[in-house]
C-alpha positions as CSV (number, residue, x, y, z in Angstrom):
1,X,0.0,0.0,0.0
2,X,3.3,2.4,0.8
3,X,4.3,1.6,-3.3
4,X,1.0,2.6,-4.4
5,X,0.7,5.8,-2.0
6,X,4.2,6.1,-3.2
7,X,3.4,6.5,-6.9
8,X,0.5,8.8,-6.8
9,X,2.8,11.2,-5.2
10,X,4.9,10.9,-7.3
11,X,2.2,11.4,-10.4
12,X,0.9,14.0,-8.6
13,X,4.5,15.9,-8.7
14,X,5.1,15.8,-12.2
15,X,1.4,17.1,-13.0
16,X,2.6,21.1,-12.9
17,X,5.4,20.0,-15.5
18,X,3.1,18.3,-17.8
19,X,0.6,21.9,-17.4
20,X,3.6,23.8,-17.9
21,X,5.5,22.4,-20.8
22,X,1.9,21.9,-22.9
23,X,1.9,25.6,-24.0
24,X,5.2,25.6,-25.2
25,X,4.8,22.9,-27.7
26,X,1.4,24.8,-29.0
27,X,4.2,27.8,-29.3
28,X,6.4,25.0,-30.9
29,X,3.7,24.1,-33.6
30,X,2.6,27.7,-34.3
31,X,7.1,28.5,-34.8
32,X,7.3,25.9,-37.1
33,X,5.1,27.4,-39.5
34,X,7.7,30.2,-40.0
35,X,11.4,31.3,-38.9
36,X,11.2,34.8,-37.8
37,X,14.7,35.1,-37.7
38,X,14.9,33.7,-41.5
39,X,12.0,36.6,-42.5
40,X,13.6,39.0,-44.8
41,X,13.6,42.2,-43.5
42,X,10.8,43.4,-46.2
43,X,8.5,40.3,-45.1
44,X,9.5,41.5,-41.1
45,X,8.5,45.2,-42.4
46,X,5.4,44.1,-43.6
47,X,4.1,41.9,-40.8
48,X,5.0,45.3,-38.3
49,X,2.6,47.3,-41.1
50,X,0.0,45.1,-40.5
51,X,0.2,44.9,-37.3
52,X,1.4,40.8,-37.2
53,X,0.8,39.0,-33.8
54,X,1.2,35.4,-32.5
55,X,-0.9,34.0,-31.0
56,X,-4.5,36.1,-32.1
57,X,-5.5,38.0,-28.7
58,X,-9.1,37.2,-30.1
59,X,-9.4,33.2,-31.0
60,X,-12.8,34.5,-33.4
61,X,-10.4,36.8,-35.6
62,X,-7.6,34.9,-36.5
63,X,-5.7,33.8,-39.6
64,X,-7.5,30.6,-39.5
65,X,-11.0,32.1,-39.8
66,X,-9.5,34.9,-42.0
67,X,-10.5,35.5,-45.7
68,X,-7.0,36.3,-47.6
69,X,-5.4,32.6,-45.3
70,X,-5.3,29.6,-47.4
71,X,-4.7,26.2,-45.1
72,X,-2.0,24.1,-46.7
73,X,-0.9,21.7,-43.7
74,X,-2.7,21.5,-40.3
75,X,-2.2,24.6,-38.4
76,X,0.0,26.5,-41.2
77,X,-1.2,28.3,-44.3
78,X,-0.3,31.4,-46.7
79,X,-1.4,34.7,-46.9
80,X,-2.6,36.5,-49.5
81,X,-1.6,40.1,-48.0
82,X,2.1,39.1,-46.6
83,X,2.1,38.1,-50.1
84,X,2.1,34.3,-49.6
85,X,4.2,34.1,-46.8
86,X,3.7,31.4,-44.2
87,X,1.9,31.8,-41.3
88,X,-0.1,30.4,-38.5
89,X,-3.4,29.7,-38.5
90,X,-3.3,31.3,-34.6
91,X,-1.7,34.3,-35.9
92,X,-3.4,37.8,-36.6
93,X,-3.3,40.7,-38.0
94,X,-5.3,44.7,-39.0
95,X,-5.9,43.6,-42.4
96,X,-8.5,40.5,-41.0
97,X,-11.3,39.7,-43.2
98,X,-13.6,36.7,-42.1
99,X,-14.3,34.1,-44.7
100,X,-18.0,34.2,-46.2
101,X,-19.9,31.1,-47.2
């Protein structure tokens, strides 16, 4: 009964490691999409213009949802106004349209 007591304490422990390291590998996912450090510095001018963010601070407006985004794997796409430049489909930015139909 000491084992098993034993364990659970031990689960219990690593919970807060598991909570904290699951945002970071959403981060992960969203990086991969694009390098910002391998953005030229026309495509980095571009995304400040427009006013670039990521993660969306409003999930319902986000490149996902967005008119000019087209979804080409999973959670990474193109945009029509960074002139096809990858993004994230968690990203945002002032030129947001939401699809129709």
């Amino acid at each position: 009964m000491i084992e098993t007591r034993r364990r659970f304490l031990g689960a219990l422990g690593l919970a807060p490691v598991a909570i904290l390291l699951s945002p970071r590998d959403t981060f992960a996912q969203a990086a991969a999409c694009y390098s910002p450090e391998a953005l030229t510095r026309s495509e980095k001018s571009m995304r400040r213009a427009v006013g670039f963010v990521d993660p969306a601070p409003n999930a319902a407006k986000r490149c996902g949802t967005c008119a000019f985004f087209t979804d080409v794997r999973g959670a990474c796409g193109k945009c029509q106004i960074l002139s096809g430049g990858s993004v994230a489909a968690s990203a945002f930015c002032t030129s947001y349209a939401a699809k129709t139909g």
